[in-house]
C-alpha positions as CSV (number, residue, x, y, z in Angstrom):
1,X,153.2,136.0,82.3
2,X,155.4,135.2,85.3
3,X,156.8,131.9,86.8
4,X,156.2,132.4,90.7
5,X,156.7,129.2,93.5
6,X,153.6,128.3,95.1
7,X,154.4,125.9,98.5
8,X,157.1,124.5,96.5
9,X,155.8,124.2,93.1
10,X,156.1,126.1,89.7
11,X,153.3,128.3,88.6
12,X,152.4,130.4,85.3
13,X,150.3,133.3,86.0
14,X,149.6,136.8,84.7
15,X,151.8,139.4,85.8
16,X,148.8,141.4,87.7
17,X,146.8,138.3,89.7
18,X,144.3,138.8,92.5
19,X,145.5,136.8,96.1
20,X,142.3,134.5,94.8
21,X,143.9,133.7,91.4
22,X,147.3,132.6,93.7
23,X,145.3,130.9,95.9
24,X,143.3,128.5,93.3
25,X,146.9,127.9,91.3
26,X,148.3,126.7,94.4
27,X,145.2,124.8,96.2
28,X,145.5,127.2,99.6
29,X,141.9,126.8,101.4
30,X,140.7,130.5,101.7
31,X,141.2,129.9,105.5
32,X,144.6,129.7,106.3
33,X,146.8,133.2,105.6
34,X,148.5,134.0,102.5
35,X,151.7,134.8,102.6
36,X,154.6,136.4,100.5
37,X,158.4,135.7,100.7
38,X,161.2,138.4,99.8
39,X,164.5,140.4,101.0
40,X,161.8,141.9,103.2
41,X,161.0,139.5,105.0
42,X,157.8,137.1,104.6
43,X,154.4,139.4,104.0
44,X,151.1,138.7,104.9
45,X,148.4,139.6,102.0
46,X,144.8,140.0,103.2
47,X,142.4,139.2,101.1
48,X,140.7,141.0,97.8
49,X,144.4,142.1,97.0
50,X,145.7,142.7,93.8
51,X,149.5,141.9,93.2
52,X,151.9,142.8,90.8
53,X,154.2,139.5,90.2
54,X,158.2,138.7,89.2
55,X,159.5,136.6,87.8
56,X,160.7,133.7,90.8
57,X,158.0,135.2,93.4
58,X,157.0,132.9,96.4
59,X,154.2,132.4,98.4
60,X,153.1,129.4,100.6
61,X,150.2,129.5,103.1
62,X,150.6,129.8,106.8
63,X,148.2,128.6,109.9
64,X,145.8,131.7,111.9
65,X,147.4,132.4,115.6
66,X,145.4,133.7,118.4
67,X,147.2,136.2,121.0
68,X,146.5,135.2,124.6
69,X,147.0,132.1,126.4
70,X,148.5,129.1,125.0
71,X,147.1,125.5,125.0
72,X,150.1,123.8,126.2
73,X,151.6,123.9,129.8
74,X,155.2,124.0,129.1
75,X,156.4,125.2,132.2
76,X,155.2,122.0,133.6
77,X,157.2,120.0,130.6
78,X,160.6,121.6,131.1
79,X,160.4,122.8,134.8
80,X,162.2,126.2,135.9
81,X,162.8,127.1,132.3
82,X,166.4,128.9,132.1
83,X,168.2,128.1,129.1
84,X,170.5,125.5,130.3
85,X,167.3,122.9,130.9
86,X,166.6,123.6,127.0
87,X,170.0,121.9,126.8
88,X,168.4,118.3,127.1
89,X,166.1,116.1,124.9
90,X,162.6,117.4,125.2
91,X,159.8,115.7,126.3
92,X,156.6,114.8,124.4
93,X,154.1,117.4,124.9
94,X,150.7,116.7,126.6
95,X,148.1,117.3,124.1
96,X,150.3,115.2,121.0
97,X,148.3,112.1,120.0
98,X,151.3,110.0,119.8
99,X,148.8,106.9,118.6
100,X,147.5,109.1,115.7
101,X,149.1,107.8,111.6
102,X,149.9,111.5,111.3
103,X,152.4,111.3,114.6
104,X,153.7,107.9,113.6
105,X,154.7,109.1,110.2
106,X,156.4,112.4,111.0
107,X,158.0,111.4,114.0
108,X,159.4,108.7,112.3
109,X,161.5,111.1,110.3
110,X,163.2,111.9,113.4
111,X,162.5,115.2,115.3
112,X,165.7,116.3,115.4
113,X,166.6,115.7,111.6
114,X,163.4,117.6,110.9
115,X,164.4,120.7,112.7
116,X,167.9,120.8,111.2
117,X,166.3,120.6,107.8
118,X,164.1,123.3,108.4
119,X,166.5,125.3,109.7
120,X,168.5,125.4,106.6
121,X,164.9,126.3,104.8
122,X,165.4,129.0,106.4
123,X,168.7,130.2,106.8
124,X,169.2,131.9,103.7
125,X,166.5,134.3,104.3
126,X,168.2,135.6,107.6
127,X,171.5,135.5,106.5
128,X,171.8,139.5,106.4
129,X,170.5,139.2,110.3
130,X,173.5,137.8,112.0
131,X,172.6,134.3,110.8
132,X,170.7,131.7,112.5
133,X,172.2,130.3,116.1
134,X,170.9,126.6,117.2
135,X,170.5,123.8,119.3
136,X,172.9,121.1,117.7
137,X,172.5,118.7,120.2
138,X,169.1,118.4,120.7
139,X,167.1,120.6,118.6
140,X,165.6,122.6,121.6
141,X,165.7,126.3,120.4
142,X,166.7,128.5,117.6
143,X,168.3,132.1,118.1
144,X,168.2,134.5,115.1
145,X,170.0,137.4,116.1
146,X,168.6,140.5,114.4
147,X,165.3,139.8,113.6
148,X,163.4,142.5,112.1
149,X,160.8,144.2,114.2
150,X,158.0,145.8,112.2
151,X,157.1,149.1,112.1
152,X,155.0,149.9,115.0
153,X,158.2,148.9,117.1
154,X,160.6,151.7,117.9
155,X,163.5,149.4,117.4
156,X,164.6,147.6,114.3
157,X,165.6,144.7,115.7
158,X,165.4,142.4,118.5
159,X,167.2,138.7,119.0
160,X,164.1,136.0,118.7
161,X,164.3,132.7,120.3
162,X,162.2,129.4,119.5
163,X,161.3,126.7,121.6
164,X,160.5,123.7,119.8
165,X,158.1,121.4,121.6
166,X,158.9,117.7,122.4
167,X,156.9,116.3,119.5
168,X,157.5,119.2,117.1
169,X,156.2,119.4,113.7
170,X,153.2,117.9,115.4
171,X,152.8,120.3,118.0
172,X,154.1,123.3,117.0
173,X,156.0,126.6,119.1
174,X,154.0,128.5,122.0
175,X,154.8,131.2,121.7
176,X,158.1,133.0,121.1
177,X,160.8,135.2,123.1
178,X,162.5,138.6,122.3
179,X,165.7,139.4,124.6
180,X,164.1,142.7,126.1
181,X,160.9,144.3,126.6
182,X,160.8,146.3,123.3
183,X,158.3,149.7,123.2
184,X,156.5,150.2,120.7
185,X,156.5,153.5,118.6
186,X,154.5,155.8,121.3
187,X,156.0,154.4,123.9
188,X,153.9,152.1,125.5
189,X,154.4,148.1,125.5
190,X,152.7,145.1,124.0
191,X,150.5,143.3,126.8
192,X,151.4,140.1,125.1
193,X,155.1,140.2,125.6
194,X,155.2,139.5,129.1
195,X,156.4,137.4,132.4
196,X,155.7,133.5,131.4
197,X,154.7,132.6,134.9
198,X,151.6,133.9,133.7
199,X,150.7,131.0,131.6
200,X,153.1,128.4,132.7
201,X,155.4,128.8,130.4
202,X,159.0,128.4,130.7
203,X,160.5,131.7,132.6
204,X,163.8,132.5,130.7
205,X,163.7,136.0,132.6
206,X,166.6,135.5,134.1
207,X,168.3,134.6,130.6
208,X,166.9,138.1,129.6
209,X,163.9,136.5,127.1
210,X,160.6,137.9,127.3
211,X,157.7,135.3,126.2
212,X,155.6,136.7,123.7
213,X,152.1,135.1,124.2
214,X,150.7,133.8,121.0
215,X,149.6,130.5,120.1
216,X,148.6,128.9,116.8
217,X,145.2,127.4,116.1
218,X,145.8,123.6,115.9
219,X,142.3,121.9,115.6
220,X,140.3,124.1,112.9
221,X,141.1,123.7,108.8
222,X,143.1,127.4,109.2
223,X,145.5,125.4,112.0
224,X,148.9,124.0,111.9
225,X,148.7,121.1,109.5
226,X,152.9,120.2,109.3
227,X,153.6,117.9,105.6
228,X,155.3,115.0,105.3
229,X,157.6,117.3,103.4
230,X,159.1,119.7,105.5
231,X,159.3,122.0,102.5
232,X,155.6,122.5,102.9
233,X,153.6,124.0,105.2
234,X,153.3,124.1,107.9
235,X,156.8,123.9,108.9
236,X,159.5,126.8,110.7
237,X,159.1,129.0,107.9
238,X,155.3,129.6,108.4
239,X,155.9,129.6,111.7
240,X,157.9,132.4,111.1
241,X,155.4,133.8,109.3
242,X,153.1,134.2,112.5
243,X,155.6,135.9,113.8
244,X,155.9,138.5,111.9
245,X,152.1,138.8,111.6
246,X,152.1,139.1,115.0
247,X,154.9,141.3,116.0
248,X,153.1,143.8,113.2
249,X,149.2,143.9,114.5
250,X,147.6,145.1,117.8
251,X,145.4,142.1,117.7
């Protein structure tokens, strides 16, 4: 038997568990993605997988993304996009239903103290990538340094940059940035990681960041559904997730 974490919470299970078995101990809709947290990195398991569990393993569940063109204009939210107009507060975003009890509760928290809580979630598990660099004043973005590319990537490692939306966990990241255009193994590039302009977004070109066009479902039962408790999903650490999903597939 093996004590493993489970979105936050303690679990007993065998030490040779289907993704199913995980799923049902945890109360993860067969929906949203499965996904497993280590040195490596955070790991996507598909579905009809058997896994052999340790002792402290952790899993949480993470919200489907969709390559190609995001739902939120936010070229039109932050105008020309370079890094220094990240430097101010951000603006609610369009399409956040700021009369909804979900909005009223989270952003009650306090956007800001929601980031900076998440961010330390997280910073443990990139502190072997040059750490974690961030928007203290007002929460607009969040650098990790070396970031990991997957293996159909002929580098290792790229910097990543975040953009948090205006009304973030509600509405969360379009998308994401890497500081070059990366190739991948046989030489050819990634359509998705392209000029911004494309779809609006904000053109950091001139910063060196390349958007990465990706957006997560929010308005299906596999979409981003942020907790009250910003240990849970969805939050910056199954955003993350995404990433790393999508950096490692064509599609």
């Amino acid at each position: 038997m093996a004590a493993i974490i489970i979105n936050g919470k303690k679990v007993v299970l065998d030490d040779f568990v289907s993704d199913g078995e995980i799923r049902s101990a945890g109360a993860i809709r067969l929906e949203r993605q499965l996904i497993r947290k280590s040195v490596q990195g955070y790991t996507l398991i598909p579905k009809g997988t058997k896994l052999a569990l340790s002792e402290g393993d952790t899993f949480f569940d993470a919200p489907t993304r969709i390559k190609g063109s995001p739902s939120l204009n936010l070229g039109r939210l932050l105008g020309s996009g370079v890094m220094a107009a990240l430097n101010k507060p951000m603006p609610l975003d369009a399409e956040a239903d700021i009369e909804s009890p979900l909005f009223k509760l989270l952003y009650r928290q306090s956007r800001d103290e929601r980031i900076a809580r998440e961010r330390l979630l997280i910073s443990q598990d990139f502190s072997n990538c040059g750490g974690i660099s961030y928007d203290e004043k007002n929460c607009s973005w969040l650098i990790i340094p070396k970031y990991p590319l997957p293996l159909r990537w002929k580098d290792s490692h790229c910097k990543l940059l975040i953009i948090f939306p205006g009304a973030y966990p509600i509405t969360p990241p379009v998308g994401f940035y890497l500081n070059r255009k990366f190739k991948l193994q046989d030489g050819s590039e990634d359509l998705h990681l392209q000029h911004p302009k494309v779809f609006f977004n904000p053109d950091l070109t001139v910063e060196t960041w390349y958007w990465y066009c990706v957006r997560i479902d929010r308005h299906t039962n596999s979409g981003w559904k942020p907790s009250q408790d910003y240990t849970l999903p969805d939050n910056l650490m199954s955003f993350l997730a995404m990433v790393q999903d999508t950096l490692a597939k064509e599609l």
